[in-house]
C-alpha positions in Angstrom: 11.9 3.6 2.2 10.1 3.4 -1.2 7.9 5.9 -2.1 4.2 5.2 -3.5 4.9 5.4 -6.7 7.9 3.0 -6.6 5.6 0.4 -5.1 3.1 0.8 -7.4 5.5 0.1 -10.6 7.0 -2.9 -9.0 3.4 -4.6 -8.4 2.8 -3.2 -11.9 5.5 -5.1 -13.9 5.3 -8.1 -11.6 1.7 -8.5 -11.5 0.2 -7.0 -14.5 -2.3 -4.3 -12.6 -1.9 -1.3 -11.2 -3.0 -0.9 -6.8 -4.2 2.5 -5.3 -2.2 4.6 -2.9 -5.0 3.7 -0.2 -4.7 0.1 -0.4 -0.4 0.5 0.1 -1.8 3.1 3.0 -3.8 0.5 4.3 -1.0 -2.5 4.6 1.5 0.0 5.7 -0.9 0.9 8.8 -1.0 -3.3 9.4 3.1 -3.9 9.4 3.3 -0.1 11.7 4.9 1.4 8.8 3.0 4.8 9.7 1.2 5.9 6.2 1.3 9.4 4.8 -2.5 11.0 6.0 -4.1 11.8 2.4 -5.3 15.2 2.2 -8.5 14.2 1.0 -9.7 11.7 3.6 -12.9 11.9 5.1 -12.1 10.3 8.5 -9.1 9.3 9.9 -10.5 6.2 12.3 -12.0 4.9 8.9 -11.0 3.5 5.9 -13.7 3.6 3.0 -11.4 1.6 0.5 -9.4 -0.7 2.5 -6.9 -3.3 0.3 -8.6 -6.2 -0.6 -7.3 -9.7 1.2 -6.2 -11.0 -2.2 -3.8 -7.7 -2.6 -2.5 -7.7 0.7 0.0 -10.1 -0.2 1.5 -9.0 -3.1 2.2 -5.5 -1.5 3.4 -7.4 1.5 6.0 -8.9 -0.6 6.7 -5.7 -2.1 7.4 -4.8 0.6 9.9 -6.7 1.6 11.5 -6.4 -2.4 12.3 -2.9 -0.9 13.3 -4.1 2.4 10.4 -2.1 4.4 9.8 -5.1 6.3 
């Protein structure tokens, strides 16, 4: 499985900007890819920066670059 960071470079050099760790977190806990639990968040039943709808796609398919999906 691809780490964070691996995900975050190919979004990077495909799409020209840079997504947070929570938004990956977030689409992960969509597909049941069971996210790491960050250290520093504030409750675990919410999500105070959830991916935006026009990301979710991109990560989806990034996703599936790295055959998570």
């Amino acid at each position: 499985m691809a780490t964070y960071k691996k995900i975050t470079e190919y979004i990077k050099n495909n799409n020209g900007f840079t997504v947070k760790s929570c938004w990956i977190a977030h689409v992960k806990e969509l597909y049941g890819l069971n996210p790491r639990i960050a250290t520093n968040r504030i409750k675990l039943t919410k999500r105070t920066n959830p991916c935006p709808k026009n990301k979710k796609n991109l990560i989806k398919n990034a996703f599936s670059h790295f055959e998570m999906i």
